[in-house]
ZAVEXRO-296920 format. One record per atom (N, C-alpha, C): x negated, y, z. Coordinates in steps of 0.001 Angstrom, whole numbers, padded with zeros to 6 digits, always signed. Each point is the difference from the previous one (the first is absolute). Layout:
# ZAVEXRO-296920
XYZ
...
***
This chain:
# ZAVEXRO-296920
-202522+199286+207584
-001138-000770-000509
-000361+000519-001389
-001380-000017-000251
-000798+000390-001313
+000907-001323-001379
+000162+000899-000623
+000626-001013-001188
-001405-000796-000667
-000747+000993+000193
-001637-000687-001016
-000458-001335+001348
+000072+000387+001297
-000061-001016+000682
+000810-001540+000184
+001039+000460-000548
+001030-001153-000048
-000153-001166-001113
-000258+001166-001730
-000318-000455-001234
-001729-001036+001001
-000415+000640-000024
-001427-000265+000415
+000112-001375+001001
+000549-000363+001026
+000474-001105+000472
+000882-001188-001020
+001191+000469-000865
+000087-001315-000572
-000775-000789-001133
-000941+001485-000163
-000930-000505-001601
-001373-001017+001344
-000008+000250+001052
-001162-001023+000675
+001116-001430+000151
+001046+000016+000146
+001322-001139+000343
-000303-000586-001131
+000152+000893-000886
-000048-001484-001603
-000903-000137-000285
-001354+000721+000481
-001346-000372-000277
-000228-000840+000730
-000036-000519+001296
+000128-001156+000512
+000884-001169-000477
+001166+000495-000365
+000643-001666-000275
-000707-000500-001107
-000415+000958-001032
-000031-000373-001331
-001793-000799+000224
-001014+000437+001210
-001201-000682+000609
+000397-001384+000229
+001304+000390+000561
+000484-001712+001024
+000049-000896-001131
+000789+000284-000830
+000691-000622-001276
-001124-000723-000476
-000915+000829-000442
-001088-000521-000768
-000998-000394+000537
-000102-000351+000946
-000798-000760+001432
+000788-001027-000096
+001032+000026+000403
+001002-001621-000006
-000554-000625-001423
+000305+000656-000798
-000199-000756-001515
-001498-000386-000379
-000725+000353+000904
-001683+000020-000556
-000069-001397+000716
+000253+000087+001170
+000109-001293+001016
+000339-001131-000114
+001311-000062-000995
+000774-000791-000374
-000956-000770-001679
-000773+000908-000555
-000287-000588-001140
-001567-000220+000531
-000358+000156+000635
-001503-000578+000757
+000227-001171+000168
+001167-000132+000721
+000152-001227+001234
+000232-001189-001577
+000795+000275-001305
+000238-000954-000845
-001113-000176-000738
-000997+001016+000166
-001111-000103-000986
-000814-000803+001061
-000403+000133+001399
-000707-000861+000810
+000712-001732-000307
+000842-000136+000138
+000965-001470-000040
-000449-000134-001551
-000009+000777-001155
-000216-001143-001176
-001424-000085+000424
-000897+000703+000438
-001546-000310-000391
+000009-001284+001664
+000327+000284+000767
-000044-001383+000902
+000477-001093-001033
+001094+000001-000852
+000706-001253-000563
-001387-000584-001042
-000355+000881-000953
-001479+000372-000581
-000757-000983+000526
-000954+000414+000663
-000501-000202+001107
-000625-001454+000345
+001649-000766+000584
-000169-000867+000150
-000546-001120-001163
-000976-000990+000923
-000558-000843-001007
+000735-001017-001037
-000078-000122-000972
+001006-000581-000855
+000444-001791+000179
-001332-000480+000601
+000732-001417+000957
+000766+000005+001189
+000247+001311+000471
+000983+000227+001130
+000891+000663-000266
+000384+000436-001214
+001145+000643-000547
+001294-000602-000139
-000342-001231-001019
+001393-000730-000149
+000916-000933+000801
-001083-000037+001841
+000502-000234+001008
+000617+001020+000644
+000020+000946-000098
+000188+001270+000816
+001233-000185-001105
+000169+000402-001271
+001470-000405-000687
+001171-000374+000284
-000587-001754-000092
+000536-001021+000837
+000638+000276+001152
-000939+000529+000829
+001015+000087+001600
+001052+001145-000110
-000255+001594-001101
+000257+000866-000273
+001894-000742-000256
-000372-000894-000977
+001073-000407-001082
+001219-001034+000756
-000255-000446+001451
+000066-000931+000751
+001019+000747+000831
-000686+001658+000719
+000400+000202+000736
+001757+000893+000179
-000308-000267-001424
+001134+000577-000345
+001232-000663-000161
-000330-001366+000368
+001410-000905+000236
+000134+000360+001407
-000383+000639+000975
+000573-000099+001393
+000728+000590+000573
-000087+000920-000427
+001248+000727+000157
+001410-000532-000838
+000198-000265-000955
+001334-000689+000084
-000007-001473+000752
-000742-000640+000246
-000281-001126+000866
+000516+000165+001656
-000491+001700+000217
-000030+000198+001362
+001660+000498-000060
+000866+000820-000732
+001049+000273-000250
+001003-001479+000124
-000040-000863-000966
+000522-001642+000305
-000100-000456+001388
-000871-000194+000310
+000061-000438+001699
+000715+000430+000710
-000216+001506+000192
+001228+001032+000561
+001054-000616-000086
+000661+000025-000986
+001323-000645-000663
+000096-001007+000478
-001095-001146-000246
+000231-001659+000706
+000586+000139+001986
-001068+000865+000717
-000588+000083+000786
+002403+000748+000613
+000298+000719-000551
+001173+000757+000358
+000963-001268-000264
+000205-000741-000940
+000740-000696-001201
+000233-001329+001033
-000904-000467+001117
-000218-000835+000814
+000131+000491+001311
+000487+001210+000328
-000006+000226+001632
+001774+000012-000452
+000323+000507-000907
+001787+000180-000373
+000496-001245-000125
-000929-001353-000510
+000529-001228+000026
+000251-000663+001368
+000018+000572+001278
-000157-000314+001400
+001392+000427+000451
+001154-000815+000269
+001359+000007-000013
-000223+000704+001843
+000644+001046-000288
+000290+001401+001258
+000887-000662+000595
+001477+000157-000466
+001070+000073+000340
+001634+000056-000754
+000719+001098+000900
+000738+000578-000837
+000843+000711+001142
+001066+000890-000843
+001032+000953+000674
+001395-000269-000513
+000861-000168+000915
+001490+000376-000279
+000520+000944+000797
+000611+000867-001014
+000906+001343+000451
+000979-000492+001068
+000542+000571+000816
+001805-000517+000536
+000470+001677+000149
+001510-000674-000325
+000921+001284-000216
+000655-000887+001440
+000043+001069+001086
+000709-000525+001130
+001219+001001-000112
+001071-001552+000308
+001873+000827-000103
+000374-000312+001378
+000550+001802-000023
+000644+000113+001546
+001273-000250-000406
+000682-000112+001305
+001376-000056+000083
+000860-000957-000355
-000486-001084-000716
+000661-001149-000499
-000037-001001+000985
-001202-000240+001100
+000131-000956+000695
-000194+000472+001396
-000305-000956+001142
-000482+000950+000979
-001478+000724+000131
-000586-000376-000769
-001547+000102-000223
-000211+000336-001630
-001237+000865+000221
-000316+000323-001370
-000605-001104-000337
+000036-000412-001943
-000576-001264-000335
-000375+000563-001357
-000397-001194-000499
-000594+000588-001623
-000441-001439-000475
+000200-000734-001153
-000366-000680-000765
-000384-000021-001036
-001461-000538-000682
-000603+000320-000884
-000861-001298-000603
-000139-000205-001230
-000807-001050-000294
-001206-000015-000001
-000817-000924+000226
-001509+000036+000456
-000552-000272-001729
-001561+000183-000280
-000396-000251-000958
-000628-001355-000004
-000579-000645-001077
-000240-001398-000273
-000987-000484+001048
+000419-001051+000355
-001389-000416+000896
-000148-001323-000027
-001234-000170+000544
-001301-001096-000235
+000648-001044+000949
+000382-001261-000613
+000521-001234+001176
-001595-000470+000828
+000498+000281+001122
-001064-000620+001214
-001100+001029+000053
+000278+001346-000705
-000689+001255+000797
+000169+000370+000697
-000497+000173+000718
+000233+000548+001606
+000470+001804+000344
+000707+000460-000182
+000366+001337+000694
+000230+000735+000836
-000661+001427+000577
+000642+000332+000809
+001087+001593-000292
+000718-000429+000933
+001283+001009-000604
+000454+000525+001095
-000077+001539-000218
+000036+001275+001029
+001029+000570-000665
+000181+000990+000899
+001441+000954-000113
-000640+001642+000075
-000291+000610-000867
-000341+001474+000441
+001628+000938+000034
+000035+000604+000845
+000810+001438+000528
-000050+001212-000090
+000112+001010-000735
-000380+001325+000331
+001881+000392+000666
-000427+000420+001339
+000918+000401+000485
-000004+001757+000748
+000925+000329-000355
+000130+001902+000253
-000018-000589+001820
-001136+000985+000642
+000067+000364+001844
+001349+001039-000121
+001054-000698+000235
+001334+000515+000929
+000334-000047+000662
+001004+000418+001192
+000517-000801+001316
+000564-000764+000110
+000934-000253-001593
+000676-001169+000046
-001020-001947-000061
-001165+000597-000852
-000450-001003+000207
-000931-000336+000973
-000350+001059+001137
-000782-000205+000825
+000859-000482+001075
+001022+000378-000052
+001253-000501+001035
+000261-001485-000039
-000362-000680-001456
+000312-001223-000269
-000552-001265+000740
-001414+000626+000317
-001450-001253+000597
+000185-001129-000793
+000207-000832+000866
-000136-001000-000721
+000401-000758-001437
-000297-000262-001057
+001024-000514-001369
-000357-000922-000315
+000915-000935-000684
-000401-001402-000471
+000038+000108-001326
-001348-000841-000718
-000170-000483-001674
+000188-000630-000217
+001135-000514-000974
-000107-001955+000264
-000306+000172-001880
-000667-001237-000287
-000347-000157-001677
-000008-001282+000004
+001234-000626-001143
+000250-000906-000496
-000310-000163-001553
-000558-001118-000200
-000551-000066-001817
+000768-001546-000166
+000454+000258-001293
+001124-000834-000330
-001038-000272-001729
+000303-001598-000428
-000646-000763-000911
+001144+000689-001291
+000089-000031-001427
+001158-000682-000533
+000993-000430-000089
-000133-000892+000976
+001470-001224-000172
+000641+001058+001654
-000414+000905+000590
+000604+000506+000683
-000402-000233+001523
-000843-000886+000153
-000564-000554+001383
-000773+000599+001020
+000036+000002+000482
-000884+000691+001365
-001497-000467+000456
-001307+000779-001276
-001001-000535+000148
-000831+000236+001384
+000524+001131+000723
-001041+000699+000847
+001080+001078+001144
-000382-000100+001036
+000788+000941+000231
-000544+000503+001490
-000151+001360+000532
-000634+000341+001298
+000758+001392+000144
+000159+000409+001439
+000076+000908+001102
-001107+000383+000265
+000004+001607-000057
-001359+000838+000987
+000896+001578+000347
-000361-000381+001270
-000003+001412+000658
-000939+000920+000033
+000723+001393+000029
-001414+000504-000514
+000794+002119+000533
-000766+000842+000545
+000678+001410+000773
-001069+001115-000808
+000593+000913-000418
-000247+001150-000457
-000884+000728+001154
-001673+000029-000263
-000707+000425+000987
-000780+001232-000660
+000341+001429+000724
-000914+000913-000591
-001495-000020-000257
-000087+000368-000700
-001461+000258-000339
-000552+001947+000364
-001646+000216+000089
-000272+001652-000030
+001030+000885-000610
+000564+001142+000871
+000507+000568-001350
-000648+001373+000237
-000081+000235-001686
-000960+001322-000171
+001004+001411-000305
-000638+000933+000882
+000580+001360+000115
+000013+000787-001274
+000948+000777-000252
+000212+000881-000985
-001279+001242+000331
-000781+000235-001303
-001045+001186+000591
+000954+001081-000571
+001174+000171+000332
+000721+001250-000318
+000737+000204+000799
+000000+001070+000555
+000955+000330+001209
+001146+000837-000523
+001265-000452+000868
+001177-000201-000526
+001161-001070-000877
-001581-000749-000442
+000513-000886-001267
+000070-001896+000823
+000997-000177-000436
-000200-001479+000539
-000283-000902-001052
-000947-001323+000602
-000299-000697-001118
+000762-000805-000672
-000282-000682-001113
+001134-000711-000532
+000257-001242+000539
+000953-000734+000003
+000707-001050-000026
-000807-000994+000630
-000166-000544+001056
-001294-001075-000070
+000573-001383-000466
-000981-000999-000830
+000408-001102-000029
-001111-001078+000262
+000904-000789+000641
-001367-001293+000246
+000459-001256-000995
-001679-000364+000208
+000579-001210-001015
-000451-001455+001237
+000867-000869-000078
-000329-001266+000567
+000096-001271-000892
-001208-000516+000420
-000066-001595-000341
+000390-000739+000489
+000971-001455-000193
+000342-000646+000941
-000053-001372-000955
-001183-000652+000438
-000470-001075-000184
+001327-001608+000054
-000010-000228-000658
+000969-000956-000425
-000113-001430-000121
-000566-000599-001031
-000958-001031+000265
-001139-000205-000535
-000544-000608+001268
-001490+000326-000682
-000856-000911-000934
+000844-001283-000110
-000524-001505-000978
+001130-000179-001166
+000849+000268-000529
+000613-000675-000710
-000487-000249-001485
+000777-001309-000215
-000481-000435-001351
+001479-000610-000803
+000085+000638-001073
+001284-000577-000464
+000175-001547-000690
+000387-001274+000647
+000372-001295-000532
+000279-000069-000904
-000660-001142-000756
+000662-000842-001461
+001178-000551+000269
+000599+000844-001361
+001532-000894-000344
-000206-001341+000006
+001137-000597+000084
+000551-001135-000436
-000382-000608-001458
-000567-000821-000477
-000395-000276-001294
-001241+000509-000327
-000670+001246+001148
-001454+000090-000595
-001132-000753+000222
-000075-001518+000533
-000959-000388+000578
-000101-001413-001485
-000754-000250-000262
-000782-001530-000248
+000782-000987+000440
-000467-001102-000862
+000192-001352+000596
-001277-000441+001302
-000786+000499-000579
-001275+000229+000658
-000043+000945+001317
+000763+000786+000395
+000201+000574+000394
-001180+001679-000178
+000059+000211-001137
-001045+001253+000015
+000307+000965-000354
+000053+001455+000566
+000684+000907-000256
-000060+001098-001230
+000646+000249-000552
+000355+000754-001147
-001296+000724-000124
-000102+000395-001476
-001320+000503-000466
-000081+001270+000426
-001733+000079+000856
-000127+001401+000156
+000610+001499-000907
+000344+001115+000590
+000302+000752-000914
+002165+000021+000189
+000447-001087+000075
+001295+000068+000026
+000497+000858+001119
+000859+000875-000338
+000891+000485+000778
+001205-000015+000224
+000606+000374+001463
+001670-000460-000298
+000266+001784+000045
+001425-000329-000212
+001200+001944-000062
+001066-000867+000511
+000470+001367+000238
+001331+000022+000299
+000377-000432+001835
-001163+000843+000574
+000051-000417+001445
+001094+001420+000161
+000585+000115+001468
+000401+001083+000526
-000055+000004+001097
-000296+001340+000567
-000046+000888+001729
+001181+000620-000044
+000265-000433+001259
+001244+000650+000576
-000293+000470+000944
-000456+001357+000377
-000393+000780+001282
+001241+000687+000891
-000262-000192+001148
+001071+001125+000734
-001396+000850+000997
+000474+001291+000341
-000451+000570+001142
+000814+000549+000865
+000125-000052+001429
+000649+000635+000757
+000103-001123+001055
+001270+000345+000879
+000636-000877+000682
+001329-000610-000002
+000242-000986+001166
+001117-000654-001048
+001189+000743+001335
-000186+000733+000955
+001445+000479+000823
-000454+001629-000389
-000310+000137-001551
+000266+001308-000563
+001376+000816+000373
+001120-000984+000529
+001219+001058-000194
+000011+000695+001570
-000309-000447+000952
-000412+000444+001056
-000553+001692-000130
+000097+000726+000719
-000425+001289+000030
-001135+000369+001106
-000511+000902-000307
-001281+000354+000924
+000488+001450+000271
-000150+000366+001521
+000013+001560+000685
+001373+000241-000196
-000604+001118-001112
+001382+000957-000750
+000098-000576-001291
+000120-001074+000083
+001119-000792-000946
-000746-000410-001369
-001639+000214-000147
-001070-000294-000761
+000106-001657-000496
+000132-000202-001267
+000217-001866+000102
-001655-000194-000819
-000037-001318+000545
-001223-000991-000082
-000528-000200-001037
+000141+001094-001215
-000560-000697-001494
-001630+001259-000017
-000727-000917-000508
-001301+000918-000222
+000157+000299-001870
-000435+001530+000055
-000054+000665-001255
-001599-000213-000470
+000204-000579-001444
-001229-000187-000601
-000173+000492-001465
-000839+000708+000155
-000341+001017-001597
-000484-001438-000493
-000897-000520-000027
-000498-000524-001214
-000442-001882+000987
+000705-000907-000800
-000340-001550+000775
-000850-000820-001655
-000967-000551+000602
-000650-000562-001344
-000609-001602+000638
+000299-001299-000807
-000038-001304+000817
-001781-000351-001008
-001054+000100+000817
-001104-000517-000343
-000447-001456+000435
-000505-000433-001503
-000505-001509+000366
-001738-000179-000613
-000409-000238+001401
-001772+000125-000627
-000565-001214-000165
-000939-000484-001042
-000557-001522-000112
-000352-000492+000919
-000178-000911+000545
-001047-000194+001274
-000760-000926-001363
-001321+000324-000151
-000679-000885-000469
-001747-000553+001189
-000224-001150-000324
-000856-000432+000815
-001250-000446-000391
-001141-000387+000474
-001406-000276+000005
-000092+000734-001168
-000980+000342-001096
-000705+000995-000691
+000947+000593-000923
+000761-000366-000377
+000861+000994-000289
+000553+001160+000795
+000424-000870+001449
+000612+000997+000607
-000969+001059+000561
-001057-000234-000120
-001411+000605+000502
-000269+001412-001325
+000375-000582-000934
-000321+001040-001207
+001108+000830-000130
+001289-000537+000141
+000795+000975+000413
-000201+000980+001046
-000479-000145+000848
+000336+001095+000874
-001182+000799-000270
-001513-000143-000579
-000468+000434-000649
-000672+000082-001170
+001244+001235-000600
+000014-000303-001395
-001062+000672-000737
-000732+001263+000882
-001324+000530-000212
-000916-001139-000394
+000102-000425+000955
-001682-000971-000104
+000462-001260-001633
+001321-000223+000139
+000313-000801-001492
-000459+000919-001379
+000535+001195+000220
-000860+000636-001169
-001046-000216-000249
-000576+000639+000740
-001313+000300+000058
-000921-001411-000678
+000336-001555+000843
-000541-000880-000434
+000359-000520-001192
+001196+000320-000215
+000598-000497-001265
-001023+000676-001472
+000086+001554+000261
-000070+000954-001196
-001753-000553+000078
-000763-000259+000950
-001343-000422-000038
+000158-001428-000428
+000559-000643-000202
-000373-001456-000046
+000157-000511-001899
+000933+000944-000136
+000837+000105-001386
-001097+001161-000872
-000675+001127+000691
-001263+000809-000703
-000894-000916-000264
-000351-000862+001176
-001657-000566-000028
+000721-001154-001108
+000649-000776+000317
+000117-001213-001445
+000199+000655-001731
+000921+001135+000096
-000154+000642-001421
-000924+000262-000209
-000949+000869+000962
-001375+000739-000318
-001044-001285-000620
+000078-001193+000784
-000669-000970-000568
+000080-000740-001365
+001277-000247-000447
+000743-000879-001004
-000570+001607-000969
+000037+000839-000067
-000104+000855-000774
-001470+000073-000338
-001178+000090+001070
-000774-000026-000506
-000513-001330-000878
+000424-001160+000948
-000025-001131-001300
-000064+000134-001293
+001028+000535-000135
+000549+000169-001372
-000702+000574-000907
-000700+001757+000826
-000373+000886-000536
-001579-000928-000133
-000689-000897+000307
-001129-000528+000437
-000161-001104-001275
+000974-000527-000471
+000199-000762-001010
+000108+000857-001360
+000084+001243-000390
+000417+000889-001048
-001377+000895+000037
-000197-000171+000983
-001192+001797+000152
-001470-000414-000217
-000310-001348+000028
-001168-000318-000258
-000501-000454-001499
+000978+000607-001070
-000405-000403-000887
-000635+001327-000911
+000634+001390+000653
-000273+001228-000065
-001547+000092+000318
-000741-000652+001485
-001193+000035-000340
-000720-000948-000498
+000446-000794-000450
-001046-001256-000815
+000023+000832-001164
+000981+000554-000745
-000321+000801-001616
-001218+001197+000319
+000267+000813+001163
-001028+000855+000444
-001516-000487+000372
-000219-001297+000668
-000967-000676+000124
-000595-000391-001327
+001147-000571-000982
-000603-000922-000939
-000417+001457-001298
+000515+001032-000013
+000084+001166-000946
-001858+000558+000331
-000222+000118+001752
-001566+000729+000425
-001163-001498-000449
+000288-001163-000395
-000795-001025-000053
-000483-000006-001435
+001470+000550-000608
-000565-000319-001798
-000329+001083-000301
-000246+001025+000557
-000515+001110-000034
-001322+000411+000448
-000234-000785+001141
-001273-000482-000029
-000833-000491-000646
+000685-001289-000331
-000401-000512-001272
-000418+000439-001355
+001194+000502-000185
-000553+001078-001751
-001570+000884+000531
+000372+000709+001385
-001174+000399-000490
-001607-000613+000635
-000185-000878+000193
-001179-000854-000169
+000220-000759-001046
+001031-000564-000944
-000407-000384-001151
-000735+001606-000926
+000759+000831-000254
-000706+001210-000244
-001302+000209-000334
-000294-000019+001954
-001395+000189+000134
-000732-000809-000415
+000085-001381+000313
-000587-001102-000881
-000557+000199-001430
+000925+000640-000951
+000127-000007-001350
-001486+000778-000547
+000942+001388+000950
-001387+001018-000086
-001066-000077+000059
-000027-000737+000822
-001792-000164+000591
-000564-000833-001213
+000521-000995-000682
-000260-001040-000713
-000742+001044-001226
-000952-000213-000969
-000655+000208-001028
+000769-000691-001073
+000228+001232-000887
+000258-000190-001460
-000391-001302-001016
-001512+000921-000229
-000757-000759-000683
-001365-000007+000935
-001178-001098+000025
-000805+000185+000422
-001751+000723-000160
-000295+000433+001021
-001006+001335-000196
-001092-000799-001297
-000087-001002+000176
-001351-000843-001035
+000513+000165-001484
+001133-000379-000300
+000567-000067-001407
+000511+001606-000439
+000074+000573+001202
+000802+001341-000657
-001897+000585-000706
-000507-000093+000862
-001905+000506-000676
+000099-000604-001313
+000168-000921-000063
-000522-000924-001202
+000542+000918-000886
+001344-000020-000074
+000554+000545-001683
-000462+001600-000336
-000312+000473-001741
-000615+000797+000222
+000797+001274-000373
-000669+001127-000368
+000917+001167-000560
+001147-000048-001070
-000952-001174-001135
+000840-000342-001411
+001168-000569+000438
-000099-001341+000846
+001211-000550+000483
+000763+000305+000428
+000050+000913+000837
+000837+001301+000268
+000738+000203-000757
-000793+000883-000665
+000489+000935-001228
+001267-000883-000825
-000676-001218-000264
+000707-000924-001001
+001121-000306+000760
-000147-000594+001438
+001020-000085+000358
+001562+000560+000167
-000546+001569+000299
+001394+000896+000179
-000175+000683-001386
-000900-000123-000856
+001274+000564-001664
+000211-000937-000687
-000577-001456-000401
+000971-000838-000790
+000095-001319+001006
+000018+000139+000699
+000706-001404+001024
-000236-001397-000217
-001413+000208-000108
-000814-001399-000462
+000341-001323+000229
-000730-000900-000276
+000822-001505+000683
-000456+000189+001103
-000453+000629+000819
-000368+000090+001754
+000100+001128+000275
+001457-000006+000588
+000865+001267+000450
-000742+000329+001694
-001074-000271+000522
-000344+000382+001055
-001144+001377+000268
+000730+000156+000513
-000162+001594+000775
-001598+000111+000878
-000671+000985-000275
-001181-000089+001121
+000316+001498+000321
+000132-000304+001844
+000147+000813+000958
-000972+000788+000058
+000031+001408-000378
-000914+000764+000481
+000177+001107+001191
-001131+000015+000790
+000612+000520+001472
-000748+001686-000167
+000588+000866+001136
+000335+001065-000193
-001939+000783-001171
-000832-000714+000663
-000910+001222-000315
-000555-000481-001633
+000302-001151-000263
-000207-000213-001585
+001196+000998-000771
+001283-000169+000123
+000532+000766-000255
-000442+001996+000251
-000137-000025+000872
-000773+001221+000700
-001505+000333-001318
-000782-000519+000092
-001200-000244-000965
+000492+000312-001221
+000851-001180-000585
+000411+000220-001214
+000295+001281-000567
+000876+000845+000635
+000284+001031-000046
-000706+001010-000237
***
């Protein structure tokens, strides 16, 4: 390639950008010089409204930011649930078990409380079929608030092929739910009720409940085939308890979209209002000084004009007095200090 052709191509490269450049910038100071002469422009009784809304609109955005916040701040106040871990111990009994304390809960809330499983697909546990859950929840004082049996069998689900040949896939694990109960509500102690009989103030919670889970079966020592025994292996057991809440609450719970949404609108439109109030009580005094500033200004000038128009002295008496009086008047300042107006062409004449 021609070197003068090459030079010759990047000197058109920066001759263009350096066009672009200053095209962008010509554009850019048009467009601010068009916007002040529109601002210009406008008529000066429609200005300090255009302000106003200008000066207004600039609360809405942090207005619209707050709601957000309200609108989130109120779907998190909508009681979910909760989770307890279990560490299940083999070998101590005939069945794996695990005990764990539950977190605080609402007397005469209603719960439901499931059992999730992630269990490894092995032969030992596919060999197992059938297994029993039993979950017992114990008060404090040690008592037996609740207690249920569910059966429940390790059922495959799709399983997806390795896209690598040679390679086998990893480990499969399923996870199962096994529904537990589906109403419970934990009872008031002893001593929490009224004479009246009325129950403890919203908001109270009790502790110190406990689950005592087992999984498996109970003729674990029994053997299967070739000598396989009855305990199912579980990577990971977690005891869930979900609110049941009812009529519009429980309705907004389950959708918590549509609670936003009405919330963060309901909480915009009342700020947006209370604000302009406010701003409506403060902002109108900005144009009464502007109103009352174009009135006395008016004013001055038709008093002005008034003045002007008015005659000095009048045309009959200014004739009367003569040259001497004049004269006398403006060099020794006679006892009649009055002036006779002479208009342009006497002066003119005189001359």
């Amino acid at each position: 390639m021609d070197p003068t052709t090459s030079q010759t191509t990047l000197e058109l490269r920066l001759e263009t950008l350096v066009r672009n450049a200053f095209s962008w910038i010509e554009e850019w100071i048009l467009a601010i010089i068009r916007t002040i002469l529109f601002i210009l422009s406008i008529p000066r009784r429609v200005l300090p409204t255009l302000l106003h809304v200008a000066a207004f609109t600039t609360v809405l955005p942090p207005l619209l930011a707050v709601s957000i916040g309200a609108g989130v701040t109120v779907v998190n106040l909508i009681p979910t649930g909760w989770e307890a871990e279990l560490w299940m111990q083999y070998g101590e009994q005939a069945t794996p078990y695990a005990r764990t304390p539950l977190p605080s809960l609402v007397p005469e809330q209603p719960y439901e409380i499931s059992l999730r499983l992630d269990v490894p697909v092995t032969p030992e546990n596919l060999a197992l079929g059938n297994f029993m859950t039993k979950l017992i929840i114990v008060d404090p004082k040690n008592s037996t608030v609740a207690s249920v049996n569910r059966a429940q069998a390790l059922v495959l689900g799709q399983r997806s092929m390795s896209w690598i040949p040679f390679v086998t896939a990893a480990a499969r694990i399923e996870t199962i739910d096994i529904p537990l109960l589906t109403s419970w509500a934990p009872t008031l102690p002893s001593g929490m009720l009224s004479n009246a009989g009325t129950a403890i103030a919203r908001g109270t919670t009790q502790k110190d409940f406990q689950a005592y889970v087992t999984i498996g079966r109970s003729d674990a020592w029994k053997s299967l085939g070739q000598g396989l025994g009855k305990e199912l292996s579980v990577v990971r057991a977690a005891l869930h308890g979900r609110v049941k809440l009812f009529g519009l609450r429980g309705y907004f719970a389950r959708h918590t979209y549509l609670l936003f949404v009405l919330t963060s609108t309901a909480f915009f439109a009342t700020s947006t209002a209370a604000a302009l109030a406010l701003y409506l009580l403060f902002a109108p005094s900005l144009s009464d000084s502007s109103d009352t500033s174009d009135t006395n200004t008016v004013k001055a000038l038709d008093e002005g004009r008034h003045h002007t128009s008015r005659p000095l002295i009048k045309p009959d008496r200014a004739e009367a007095f003569s040259a001497s009086e004049t004269e006398y008047s403006w060099t020794s300042g006679g006892p009649e200090t009055r002036v006779k107006l002479e208009s342009d062409d006497d002066s003119s004449g005189s001359i």
